[in-house]
DODREN-250715 format. One record per residue: residue number from 1; residue in one letter; x, y, z of N, C-alpha, C in turn. Coordinates in pm, whole numbers. Atoms other than C-alpha are relative to their C-alpha. Layout:
// residues N
    n  res    n_px    n_py    n_pz   ca_px   ca_py   ca_pz    c_px    c_py    c_pz
  NUM    a       X       Y       Z       X       Y       Z       X       Y       Z
...
//
This chain:
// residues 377
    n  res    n_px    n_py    n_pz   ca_px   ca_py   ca_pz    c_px    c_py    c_pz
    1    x     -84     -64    -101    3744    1427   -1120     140     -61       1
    2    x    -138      12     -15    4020    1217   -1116      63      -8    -122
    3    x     -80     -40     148    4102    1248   -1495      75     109      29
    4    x      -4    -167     -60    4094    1648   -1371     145     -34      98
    5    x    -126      23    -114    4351    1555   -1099     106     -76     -97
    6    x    -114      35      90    4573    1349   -1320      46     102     -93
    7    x     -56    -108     147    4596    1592   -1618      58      99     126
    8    x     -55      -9     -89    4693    1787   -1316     123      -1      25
    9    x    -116      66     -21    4972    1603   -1184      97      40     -84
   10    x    -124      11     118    5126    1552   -1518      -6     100     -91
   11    x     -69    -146      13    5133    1927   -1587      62      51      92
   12    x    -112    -103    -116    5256    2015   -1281     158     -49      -8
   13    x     -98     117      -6    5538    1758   -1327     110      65    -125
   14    x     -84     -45     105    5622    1872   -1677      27     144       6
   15    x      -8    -160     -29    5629    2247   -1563     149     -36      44
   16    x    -135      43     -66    5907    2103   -1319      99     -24     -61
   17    x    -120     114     114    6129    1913   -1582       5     111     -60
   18    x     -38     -83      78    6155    2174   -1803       1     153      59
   19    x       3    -137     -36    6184    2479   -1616     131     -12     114
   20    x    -134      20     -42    6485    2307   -1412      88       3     -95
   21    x    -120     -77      72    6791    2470   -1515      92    -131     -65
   22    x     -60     103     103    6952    2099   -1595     -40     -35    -110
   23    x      18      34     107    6700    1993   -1767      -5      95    -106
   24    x      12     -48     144    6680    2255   -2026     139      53     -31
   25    x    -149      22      46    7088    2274   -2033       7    -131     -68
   26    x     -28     142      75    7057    1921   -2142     -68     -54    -126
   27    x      77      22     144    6779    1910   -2382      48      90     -71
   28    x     -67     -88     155    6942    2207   -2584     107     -70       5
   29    x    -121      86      86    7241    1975   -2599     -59     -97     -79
   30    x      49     167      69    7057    1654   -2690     -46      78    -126
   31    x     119     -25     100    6842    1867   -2928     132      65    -121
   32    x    -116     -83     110    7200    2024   -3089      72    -163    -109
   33    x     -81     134      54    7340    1624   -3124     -90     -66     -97
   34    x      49      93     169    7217    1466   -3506      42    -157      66
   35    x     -31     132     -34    7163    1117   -3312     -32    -108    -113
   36    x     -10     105     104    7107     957   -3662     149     -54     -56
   37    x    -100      34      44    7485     990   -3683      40    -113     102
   38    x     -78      66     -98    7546     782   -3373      -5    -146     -45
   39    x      25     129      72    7390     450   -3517     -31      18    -121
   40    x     -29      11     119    7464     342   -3857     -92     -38     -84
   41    x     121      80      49    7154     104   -3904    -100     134     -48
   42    x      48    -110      54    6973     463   -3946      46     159     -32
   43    x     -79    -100      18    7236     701   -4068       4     -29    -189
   44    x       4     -29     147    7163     832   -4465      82     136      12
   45    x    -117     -83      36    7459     996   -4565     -64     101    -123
   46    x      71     -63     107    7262    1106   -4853    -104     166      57
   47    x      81    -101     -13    7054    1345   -4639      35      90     135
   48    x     -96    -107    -102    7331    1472   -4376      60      98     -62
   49    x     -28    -159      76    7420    1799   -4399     150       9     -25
   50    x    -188      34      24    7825    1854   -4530      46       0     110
   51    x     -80    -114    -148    8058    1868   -4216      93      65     -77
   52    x     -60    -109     -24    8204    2160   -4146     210     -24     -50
   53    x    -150      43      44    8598    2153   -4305     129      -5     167
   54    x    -110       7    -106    8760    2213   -3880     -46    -130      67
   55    x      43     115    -122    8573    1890   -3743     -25    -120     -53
   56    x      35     159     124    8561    1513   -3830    -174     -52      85
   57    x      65      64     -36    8240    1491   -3616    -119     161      60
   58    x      85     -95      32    7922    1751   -3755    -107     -18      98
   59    x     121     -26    -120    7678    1864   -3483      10     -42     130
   60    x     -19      42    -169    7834    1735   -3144     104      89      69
   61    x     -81     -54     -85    7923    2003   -2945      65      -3     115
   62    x    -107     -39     -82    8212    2045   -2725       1      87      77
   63    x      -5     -94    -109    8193    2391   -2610    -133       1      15
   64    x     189     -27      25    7867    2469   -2495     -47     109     -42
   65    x      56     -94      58    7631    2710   -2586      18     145      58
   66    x     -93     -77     -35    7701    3030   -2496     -71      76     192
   67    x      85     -37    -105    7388    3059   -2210      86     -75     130
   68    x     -75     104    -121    7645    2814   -1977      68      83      77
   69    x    -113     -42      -2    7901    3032   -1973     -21     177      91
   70    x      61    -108    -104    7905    3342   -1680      10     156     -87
   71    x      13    -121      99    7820    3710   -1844      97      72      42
   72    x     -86    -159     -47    8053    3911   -1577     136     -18     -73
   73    x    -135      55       0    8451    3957   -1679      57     -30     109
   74    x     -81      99     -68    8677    3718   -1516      -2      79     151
   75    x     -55     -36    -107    8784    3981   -1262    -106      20      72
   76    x     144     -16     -59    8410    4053   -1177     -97    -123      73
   77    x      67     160     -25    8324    3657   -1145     -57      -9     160
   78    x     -25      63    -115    8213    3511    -852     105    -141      55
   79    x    -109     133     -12    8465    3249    -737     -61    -120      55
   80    x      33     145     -66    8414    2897    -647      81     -32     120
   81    x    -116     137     -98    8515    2746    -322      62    -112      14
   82    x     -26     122      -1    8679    2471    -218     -91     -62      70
   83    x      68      98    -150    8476    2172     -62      95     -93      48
   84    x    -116      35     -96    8779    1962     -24      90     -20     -91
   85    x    -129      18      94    9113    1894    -132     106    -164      50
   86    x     -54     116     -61    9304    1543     -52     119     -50    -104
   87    x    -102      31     104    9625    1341    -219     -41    -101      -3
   88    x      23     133      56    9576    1077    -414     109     -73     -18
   89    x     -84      50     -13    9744     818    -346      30     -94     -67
   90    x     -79     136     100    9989     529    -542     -70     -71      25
   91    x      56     146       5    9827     225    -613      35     -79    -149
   92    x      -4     102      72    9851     -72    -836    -105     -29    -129
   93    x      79      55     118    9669    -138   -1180      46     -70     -84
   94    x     -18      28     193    9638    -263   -1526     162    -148      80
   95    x     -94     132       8    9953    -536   -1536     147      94      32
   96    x    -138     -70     -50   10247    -342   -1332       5     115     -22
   97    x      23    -148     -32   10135      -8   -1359     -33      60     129
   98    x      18     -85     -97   10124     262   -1109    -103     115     -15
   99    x     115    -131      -1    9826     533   -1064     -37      62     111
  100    x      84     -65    -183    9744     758    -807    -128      69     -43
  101    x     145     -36      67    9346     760    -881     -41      76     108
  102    x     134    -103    -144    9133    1047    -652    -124      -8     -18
  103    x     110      37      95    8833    1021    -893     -59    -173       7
  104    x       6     174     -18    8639     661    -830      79     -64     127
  105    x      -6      51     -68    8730     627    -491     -50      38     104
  106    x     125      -1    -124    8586     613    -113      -9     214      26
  107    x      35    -125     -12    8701    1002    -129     -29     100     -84
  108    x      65     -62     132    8531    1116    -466     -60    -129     -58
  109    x     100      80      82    8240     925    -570    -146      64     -78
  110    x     104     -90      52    7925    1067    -785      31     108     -40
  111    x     -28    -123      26    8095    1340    -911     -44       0    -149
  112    x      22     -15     157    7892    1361   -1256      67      97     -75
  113    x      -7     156      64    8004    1298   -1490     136      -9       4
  114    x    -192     121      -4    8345    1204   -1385     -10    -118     107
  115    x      46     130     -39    8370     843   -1329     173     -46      81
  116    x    -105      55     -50    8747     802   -1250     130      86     -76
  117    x     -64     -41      43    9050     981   -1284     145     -57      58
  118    x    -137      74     -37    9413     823   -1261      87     108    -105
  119    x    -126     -49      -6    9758     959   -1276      75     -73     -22
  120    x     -53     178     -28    9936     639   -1395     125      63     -51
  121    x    -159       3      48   10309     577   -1454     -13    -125      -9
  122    x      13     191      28   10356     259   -1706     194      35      17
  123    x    -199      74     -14   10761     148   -1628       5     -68    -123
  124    x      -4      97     146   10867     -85   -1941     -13    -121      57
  125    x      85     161     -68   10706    -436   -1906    -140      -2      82
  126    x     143       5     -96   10408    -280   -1745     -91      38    -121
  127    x     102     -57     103   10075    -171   -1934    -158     -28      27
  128    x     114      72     -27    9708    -210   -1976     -64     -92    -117
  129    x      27      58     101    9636    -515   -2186    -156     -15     -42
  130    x     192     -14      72    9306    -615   -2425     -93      30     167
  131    x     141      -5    -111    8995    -513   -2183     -97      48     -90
  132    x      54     -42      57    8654    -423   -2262     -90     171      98
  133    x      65    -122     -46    8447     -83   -2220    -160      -4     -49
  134    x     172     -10      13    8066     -32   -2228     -31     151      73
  135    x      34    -103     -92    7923     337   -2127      24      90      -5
  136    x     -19     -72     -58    8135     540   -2082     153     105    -161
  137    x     -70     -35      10    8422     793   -2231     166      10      56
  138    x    -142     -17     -70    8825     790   -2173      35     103     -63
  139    x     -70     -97      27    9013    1085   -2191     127     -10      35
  140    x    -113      11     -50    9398    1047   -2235      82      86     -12
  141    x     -78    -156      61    9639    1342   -2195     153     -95      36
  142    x     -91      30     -51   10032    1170   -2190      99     146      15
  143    x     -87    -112     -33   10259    1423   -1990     173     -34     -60
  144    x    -165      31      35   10577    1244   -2087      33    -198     -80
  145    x     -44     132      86   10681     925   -2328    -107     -58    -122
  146    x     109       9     129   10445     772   -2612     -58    -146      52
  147    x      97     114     -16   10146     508   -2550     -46     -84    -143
  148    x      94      96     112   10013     289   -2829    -148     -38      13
  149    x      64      61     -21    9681     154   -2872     -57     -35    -145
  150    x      40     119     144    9515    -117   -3080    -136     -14      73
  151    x     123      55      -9    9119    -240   -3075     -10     -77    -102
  152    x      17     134      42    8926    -510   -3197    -112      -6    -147
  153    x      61     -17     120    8810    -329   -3474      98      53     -76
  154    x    -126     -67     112    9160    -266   -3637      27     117      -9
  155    x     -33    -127     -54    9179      59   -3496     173      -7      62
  156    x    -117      -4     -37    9558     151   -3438      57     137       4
  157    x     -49    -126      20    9749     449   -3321      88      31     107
  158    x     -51     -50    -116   10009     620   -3083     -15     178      56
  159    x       1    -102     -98    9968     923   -2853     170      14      59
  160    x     -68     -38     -35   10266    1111   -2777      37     115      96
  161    x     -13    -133    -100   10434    1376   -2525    -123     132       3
  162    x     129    -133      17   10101    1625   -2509     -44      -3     -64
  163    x      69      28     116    9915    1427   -2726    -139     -51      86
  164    x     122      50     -96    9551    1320   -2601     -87     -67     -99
  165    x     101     105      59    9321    1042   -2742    -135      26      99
  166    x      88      52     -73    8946    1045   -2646     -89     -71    -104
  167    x      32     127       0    8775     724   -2647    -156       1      23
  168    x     125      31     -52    8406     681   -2695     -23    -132      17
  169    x      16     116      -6    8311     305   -2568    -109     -22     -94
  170    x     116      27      41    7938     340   -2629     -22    -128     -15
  171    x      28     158     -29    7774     -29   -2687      96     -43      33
  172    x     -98     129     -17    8102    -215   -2677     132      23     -79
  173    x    -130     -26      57    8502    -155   -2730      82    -145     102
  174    x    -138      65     -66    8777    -400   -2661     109      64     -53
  175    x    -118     -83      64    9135    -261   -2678     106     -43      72
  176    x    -119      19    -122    9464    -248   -2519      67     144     -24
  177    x     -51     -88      19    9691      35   -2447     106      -6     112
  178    x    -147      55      -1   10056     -42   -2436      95     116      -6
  179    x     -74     -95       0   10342     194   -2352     125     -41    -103
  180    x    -105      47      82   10619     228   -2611     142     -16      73
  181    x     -97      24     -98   10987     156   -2454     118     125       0
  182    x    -110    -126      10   11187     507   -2381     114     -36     -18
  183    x    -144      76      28   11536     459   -2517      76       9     138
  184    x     -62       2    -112   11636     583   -2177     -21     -72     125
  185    x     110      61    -110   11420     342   -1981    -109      75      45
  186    x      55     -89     -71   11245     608   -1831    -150     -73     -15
  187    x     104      41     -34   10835     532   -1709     -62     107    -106
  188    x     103    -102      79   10570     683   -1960     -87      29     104
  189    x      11      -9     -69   10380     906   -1759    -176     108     -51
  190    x     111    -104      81   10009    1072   -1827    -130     -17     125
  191    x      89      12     -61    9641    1120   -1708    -154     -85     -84
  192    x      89      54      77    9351     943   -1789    -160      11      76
  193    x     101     -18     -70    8983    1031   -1720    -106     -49     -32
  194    x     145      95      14    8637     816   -1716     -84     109     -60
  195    x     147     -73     -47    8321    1056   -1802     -97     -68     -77
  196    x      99      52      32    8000     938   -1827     -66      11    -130
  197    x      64     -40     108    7772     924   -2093    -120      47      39
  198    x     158     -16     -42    7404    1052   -2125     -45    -141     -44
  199    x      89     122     -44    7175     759   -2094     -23     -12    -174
  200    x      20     -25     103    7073     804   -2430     108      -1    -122
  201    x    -114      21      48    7420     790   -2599      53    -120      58
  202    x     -90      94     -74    7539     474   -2389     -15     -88    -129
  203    x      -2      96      76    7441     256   -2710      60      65    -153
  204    x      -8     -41     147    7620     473   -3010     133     -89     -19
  205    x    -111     117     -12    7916     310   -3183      82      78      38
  206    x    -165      14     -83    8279     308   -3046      53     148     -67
  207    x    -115    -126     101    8513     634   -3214     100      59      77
  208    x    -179     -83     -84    8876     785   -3118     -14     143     -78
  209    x     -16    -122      55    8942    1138   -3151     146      27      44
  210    x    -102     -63    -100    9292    1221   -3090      65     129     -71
  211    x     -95    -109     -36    9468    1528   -3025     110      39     -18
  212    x    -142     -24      22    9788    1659   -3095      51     103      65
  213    x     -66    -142     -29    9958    1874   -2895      33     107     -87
  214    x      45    -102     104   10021    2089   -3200    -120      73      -6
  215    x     133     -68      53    9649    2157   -3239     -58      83     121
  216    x      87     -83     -89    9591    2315   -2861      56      89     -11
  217    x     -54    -152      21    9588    2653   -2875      46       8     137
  218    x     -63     -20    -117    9777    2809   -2606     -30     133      23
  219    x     -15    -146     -26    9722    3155   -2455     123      32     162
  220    x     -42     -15     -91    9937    3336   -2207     -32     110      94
  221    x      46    -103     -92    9846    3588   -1912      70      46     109
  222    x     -82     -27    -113    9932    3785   -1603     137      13     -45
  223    x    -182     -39      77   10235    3925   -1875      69    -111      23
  224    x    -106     138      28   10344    3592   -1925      62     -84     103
  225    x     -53      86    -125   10325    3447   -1602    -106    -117      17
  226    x      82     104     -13   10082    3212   -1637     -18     -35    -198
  227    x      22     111     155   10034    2960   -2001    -125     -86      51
  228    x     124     108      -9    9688    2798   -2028     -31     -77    -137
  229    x      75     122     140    9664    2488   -2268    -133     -21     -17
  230    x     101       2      46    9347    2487   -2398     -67    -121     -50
  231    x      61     164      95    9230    2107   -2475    -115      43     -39
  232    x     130       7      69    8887    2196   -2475     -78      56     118
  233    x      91     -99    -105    8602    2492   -2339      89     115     -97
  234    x     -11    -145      20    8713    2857   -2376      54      75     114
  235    x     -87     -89     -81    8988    3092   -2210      59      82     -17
  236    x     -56    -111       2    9077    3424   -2185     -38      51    -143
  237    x      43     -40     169    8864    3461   -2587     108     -73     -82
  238    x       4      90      77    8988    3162   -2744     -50    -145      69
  239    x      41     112       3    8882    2852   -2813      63    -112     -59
  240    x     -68     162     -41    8969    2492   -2764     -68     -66    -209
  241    x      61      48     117    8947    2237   -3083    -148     -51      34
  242    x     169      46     -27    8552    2131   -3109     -29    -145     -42
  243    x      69     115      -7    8376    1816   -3074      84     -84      10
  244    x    -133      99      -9    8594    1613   -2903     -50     -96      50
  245    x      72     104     -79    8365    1422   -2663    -144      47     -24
  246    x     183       4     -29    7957    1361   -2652     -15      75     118
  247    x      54     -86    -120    7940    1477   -2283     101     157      33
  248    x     -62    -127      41    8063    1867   -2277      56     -43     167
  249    x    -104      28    -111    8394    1903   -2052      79      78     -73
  250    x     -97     -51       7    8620    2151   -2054     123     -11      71
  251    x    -163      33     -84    9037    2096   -1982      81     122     -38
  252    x    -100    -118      28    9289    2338   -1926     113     -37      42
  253    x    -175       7     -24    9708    2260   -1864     -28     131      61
  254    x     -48    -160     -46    9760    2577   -1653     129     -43      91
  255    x    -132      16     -73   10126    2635   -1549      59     156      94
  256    x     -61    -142     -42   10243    2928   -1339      93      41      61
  257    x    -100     -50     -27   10522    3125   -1281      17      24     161
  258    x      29     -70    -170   10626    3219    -900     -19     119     -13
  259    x      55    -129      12   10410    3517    -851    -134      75     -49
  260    x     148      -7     124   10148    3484   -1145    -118     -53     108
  261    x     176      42      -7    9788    3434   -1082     -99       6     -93
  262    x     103     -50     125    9493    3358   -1287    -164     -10      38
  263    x     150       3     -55    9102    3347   -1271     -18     -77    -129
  264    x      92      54     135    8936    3108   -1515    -178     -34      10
  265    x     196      34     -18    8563    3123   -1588     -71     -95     -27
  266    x      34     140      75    8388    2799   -1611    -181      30      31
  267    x     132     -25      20    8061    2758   -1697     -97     -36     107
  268    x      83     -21    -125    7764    2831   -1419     -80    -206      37
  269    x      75     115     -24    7640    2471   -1255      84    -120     -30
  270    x    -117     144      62    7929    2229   -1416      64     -41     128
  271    x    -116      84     -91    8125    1986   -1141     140      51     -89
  272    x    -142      -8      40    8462    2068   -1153     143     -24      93
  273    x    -101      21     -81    8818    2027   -1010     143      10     -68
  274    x    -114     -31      30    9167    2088   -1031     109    -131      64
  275    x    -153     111      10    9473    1806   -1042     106      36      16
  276    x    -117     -76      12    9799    1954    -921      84    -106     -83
  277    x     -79      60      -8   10036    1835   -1071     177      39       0
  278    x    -128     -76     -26   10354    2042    -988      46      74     114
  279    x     -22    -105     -67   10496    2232    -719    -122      56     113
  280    x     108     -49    -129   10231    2429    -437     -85     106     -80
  281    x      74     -91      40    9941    2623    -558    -139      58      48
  282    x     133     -21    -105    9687    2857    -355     -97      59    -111
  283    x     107      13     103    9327    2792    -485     -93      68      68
  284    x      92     -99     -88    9068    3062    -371       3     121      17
  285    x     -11    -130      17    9034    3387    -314      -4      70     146
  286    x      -6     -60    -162    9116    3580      38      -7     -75     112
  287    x      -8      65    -109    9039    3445     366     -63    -178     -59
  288    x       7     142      44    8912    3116     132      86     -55     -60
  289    x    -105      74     144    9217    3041     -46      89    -111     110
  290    x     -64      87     -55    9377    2765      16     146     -97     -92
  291    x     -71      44      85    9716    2653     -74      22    -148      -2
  292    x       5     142      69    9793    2293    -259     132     -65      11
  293    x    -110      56       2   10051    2055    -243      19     -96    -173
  294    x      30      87      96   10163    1807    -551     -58     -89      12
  295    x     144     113      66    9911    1526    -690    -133      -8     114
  296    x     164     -32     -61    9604    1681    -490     -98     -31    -105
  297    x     129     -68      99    9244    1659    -639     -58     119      72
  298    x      82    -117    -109    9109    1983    -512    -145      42     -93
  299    x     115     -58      26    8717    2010    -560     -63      81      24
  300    x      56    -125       4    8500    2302    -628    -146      -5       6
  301    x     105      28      30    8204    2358    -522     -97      56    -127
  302    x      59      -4     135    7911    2387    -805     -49     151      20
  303    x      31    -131       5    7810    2762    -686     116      91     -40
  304    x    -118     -68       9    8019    3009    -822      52      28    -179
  305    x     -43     -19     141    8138    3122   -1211     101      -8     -13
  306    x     -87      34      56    8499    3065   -1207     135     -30      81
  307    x    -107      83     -85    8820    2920   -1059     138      97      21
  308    x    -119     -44      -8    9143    3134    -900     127     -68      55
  309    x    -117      19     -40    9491    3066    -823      75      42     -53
  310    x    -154     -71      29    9844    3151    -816     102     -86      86
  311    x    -102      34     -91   10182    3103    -695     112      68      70
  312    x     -36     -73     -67   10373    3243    -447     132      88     -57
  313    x    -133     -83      66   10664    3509    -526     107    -101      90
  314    x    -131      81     -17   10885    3295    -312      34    -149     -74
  315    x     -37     153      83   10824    2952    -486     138      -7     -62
  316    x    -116      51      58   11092    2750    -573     -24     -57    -176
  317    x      46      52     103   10937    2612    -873    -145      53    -100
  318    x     102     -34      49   10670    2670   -1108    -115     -79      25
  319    x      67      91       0   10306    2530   -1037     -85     -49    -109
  320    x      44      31     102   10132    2331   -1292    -116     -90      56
  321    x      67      62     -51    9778    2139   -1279    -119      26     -77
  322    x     104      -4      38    9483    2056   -1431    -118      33      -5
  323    x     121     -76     -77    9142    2257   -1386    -108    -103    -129
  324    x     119      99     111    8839    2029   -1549     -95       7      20
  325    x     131      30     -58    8496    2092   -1546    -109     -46    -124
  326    x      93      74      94    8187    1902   -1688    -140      22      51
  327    x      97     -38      22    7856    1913   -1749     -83    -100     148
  328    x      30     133     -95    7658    1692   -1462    -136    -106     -47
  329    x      67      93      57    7412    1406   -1568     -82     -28      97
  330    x      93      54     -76    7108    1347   -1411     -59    -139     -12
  331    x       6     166     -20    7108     982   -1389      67     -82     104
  332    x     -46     150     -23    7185     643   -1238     152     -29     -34
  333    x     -97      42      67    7518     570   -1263      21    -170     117
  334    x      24     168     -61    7575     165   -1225     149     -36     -25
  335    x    -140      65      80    7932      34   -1298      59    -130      81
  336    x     -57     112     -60    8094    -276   -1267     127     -12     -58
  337    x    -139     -59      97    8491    -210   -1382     -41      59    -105
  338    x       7    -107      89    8475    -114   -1690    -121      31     -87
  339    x     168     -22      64    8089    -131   -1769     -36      93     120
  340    x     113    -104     -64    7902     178   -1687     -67      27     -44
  341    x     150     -31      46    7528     201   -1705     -86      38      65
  342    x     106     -72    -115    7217     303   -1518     -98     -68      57
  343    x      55     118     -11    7084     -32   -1455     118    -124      70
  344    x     -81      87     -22    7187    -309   -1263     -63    -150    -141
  345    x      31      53     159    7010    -516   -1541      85      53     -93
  346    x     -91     -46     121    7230    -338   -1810     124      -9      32
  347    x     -96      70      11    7487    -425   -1623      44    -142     -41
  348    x     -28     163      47    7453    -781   -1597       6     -39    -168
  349    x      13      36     118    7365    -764   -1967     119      17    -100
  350    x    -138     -84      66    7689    -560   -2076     125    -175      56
  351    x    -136     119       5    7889    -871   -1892     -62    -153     -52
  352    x      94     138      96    7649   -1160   -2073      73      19    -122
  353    x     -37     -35     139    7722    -953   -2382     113     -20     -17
  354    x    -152      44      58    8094    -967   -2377      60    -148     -17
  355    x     -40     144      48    8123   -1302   -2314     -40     -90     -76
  356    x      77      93     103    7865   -1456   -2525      38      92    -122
  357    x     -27     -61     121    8041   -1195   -2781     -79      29    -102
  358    x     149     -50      90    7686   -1000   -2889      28      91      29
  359    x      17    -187      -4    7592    -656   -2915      47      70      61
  360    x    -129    -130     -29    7887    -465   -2966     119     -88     -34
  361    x     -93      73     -60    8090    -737   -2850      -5    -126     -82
  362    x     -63      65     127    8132    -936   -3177     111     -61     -14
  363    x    -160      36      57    8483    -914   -3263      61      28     111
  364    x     -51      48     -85    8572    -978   -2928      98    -147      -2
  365    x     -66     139       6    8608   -1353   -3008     124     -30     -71
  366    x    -162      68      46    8933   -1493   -3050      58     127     -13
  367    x     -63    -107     -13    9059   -1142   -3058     114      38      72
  368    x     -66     -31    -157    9374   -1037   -2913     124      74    -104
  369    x     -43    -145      47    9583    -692   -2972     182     -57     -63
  370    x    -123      57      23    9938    -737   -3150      90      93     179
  371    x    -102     -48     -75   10085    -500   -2898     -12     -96     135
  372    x       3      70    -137    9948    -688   -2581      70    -100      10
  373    x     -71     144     -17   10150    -977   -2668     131      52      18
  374    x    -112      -6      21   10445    -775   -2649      54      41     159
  375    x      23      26    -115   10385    -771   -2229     136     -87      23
  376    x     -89      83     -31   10689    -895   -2073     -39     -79     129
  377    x      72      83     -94   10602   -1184   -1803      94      -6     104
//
């Protein structure tokens, strides 16, 4: 009888797990990702399949599949509300930098899988020198001047005006990332976003993907009153470059004219939110719309197929602002700065590891970035 009752249980259990709509959004991702490429110790090159000639990184999708994504057209969608909208405010980081973070603080926390989003302005003499990462993903978009960065695996490169680097940590990255010096003085000025990993990816190795403003496609709408940059997802029937990050996240630049409006469809169940960063922009649709001021986060809730706004025919200016949505992670999230895991054990172990300079965290020792030394005191 109680065998009978157990077998039981643990069918009724697995009925559950797989017949929830996350979990089987997430196992057809996991089941799309070739995790023999992630670690090297069991990666035979000999019996991977060619990649593809548009991607440096075969079988990790970006956009998702196409069941995510809502069937009605745009104008037919259902819209998302707002649940709230707030300004994020200036604060202090990194070594004399400025950020106004909304993401990772007392008024946005758990928002899977975004872990932290900042708005920084580096001045010259400011920056963020060597640190380490465990966990997690960075996403860097610079709006204005050129960044550098160096790691501790001889990795080197700069990001420029609408250029975007993303950053897998996985086991263990040290790095720095140093602003270059505008001939005019002027502050380099960009965004930078945390997202999680799946539990299951937190141990692959380190890799940069960057971006070039050149390579996002751009479409335009509403007869050319609205421009949507395309980093990555799908808008208006094109598509973003592929496989940019492990955890699927779509970004869009949307700028609009006074007058324009647009609808963008994001995929059914994803966290998402919009970043002003320009001018006033009303987000919603009829008696829910609500208009925006500059450097809001305005969140959406998760019911709903796709995101509206516009800007007013009287505006003085054009509005511009980020719309981002991601996939959500059913896990634990643990973090201690810049270690994020799903364990407070894996934390403690992630800050053992860096300092006793083990797994991952190697060529940590004695390590230290040429650019960080170039920090004025």
């Amino acid at each position: 009888m109680k065998l009978l009752l157990s077998s039981f249980i643990i069918c009724t259990a697995a009925v559950l797990f797989y017949t929830n709509p996350f979990s089987s959004q997430l196992t057809s991702l996991l089941h799309q990702i070739q995790l023999t490429n992630l670690f090297p110790a069991s990666h035979n090159t000999l019996n991977s399949p060619a990649p593809r000639p548009t991607t440096s990184f075969f079988g990790l999708p970006l956009t998702p599949p196409t069941f995510f994504a809502p069937s009605k057209p745009a104008n037919m969608s259902l819209p998302r509300a707002i649940r709230q909208a707030f300004l994020a405010v200036e604060q202090s980081e990194g070594a004399g930098a400025r950020v106004r973070r909304s993401i990772g603080t007392p008024k946005l926390r758990n928002f899977s899988p975004f872990l932290m989003l900042d708005h920084f302005t580096i001045s010259p003499g400011a920056g963020f020198p060597d640190h380490p990462h465990r966990g997690q993903e960075t996403i860097t978009y610079l709006l204005k001047g050129a960044v550098d960065h160096e790691d501790f695996a001889g990795n080197k490169g700069t990001i420029e005006t609408g250029d975007l680097q993303f950053m897998t940590a996985g086991r263990g990255i040290m790095h720095a990332e140093m602003p270059r010096q505008n001939k005019d003085g002027s502050a380099n000025v960009g965004m930078q976003l945390w997202v999680d990993l799946p539990e299951k990816l937190k141990a692959c190795e380190p890799r940069y993907r960057d971006l070039r403003a050149a390579e996002i496609p751009e479409v335009k709408v509403d007869e050319g009153n609205v421009t949507i940059k395309i980093i990555s997802g799908q808008s208006h029937g094109t598509d973003s470059v592929q496989e940019l990050a492990y955890t699927p996240v779509w970004i869009f630049d949307v700028t609009i004219k006074p007058g324009g409006k647009v609808t963008q469809p994001l995929p059914v169940g994803w966290n998402a939110f919009a970043y002003t960063l320009k001018g006033s922009i009303a987000f919603g649709v009829g008696k829910d719309q609500t208009t925006v001021g500059q450097y809001h986060n305005v969140v959406f809730e998760q019911k709903g197929e796709s995101v509206s706004a516009e800007v007013a025919k009287d505006a003085k200016e054009d509005g511009q602002f980020l719309l981002v949505a991601g996939l959500p992670l059913d896990q634990k999230v643990v973090q201690y700065g810049p270690f994020v895991l799903n364990s407070q054990e894996e934390v403690y172990q992630a800050m053992l590891d860096y300092h006793s300079h083990s797994n991952g965290f190697e060529r940590a020792k004695g390590w230290q970035s040429e650019i960080g030394k170039s920090m004025v005191h």
